[in-house]
N, C-alpha and C positions, 0 to 999 in steps of 0.2 A: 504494500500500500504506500503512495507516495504520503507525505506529510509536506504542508505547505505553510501550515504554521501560522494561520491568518483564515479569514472567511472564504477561502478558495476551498478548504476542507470541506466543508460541507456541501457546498456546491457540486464538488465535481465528486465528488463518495462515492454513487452509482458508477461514474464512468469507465473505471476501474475493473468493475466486472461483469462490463460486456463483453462480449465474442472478439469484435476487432480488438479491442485493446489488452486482454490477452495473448491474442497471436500476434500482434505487435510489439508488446512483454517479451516473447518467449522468440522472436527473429531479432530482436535487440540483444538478448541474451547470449543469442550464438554467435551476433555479427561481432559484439565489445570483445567477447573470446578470442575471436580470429583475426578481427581486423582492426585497423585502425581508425576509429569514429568519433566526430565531437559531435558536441562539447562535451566533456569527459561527464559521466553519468550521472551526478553527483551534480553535475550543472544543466541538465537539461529542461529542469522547470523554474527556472532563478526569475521569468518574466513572470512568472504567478507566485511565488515564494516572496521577491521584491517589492509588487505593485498587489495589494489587496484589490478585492472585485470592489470594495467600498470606495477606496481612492482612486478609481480610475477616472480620470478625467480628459485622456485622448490615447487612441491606439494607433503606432505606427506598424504597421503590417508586413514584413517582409518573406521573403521566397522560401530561404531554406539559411542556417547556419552556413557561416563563411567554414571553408573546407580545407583551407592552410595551416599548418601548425600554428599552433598559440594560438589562433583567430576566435576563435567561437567561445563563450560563458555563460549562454542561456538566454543573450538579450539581441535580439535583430536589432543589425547594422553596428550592433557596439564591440568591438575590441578593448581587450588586456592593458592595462598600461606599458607603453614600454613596445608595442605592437606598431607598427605603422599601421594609419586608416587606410583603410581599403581605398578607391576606386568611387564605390558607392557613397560612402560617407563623407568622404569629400565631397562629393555631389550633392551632399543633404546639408554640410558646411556652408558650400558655396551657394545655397538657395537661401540658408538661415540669413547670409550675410546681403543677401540681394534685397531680399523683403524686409530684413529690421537693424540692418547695421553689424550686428553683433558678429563681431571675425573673432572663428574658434580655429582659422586654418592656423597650423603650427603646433597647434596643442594636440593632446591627447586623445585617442576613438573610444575613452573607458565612459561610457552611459548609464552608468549607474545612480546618479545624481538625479537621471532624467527619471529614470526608474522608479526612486526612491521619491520622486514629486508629481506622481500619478499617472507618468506617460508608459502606458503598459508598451513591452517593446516583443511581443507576437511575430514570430516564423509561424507559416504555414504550415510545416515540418520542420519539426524540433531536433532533428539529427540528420547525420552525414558524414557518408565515407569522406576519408582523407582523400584530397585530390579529385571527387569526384560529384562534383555540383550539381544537384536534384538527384544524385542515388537513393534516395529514401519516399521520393516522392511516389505516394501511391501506395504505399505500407500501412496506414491508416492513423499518421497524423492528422492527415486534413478534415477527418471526422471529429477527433480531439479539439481541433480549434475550430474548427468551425460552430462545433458548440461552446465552445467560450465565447465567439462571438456574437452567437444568438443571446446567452445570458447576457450579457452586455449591452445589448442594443433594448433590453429593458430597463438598464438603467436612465433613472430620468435625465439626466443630464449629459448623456452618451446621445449623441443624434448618430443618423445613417451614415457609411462611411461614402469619402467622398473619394475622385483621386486626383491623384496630386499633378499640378497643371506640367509638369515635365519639361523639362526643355532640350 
């Protein structure tokens, strides 16, 4: 049973011991054996362990765990201290700094500040071979979150998700 140590307990109790997410459990189990997969196990629910269903106040959505060593710790788009930002996060830098000023280029990809102030940081799928980007997809994360995000979108002050104008 995961413990998440905040009101995500209760919420997601059932989800635990449905069908997909047992054989999800149990292909996780033989893949951490054999392979090499982040974010190391121990970090794969740090976005609901971090960000309670009560404080959630905006969710940034992302694909899949970055698949580099060091890279991944449970929170989409955010790296390790000490990690260079990705690619994408620079790109989420460089929009921060287009729309409000604020230049984070130089600094750090560690998002746990963000985390820890109600920005839940949601992968679609929560794990991923090393080196190999959406290998997990289809395994039955996207069941997982996807009912986080159904709960969610009952929160009253969570509106529908929108996406993001890109450039």
């Amino acid at each position: 049973m995961v413990n998440f140590g905040n009101d995500w307990d209760e919420l997601l109790k059932n989800e635990f011991e449905k069908e997909y997410y047992i054989n999800l459990r149990q292909r996780l189990k033989a893949e951490y054996s054999t392979k090499r997969i982040f974010p190391d196990m121990y970090d794969i629910f740090n976005a609901m362990k971090i960000t309670s269903y009560n404080d959630v106040k905006c969710v940034i959505l992302g694909q899949d765990p970055y698949h580099g060593e060091g890279q991944a710790h449970g929170l989409s788009f955010s790296v390790k201290k000490g990690i260079k930002p990705p690619p994408s996060l620079v790109n989420i830098f460089k929009e921060i700094k287009s729309d409000t000023g604020i230049d984070n280029s130089g600094k750090h990809g560690d998002l746990t500040r963000w985390a820890e102030n109600g920005v839940l940081l949601l992968n679609a799928v929560l794990t991923v071979r090393a080196n190999q980007a959406r290998s997990h997809h289809g395994i039955g994360w996207e069941i997982f979150t996807t009912d986080i995000i159904k709960l969610l979108l009952s929160l009253t002050h969570i509106s529908a998700p929108t996406r993001s104008r890109g450039r």
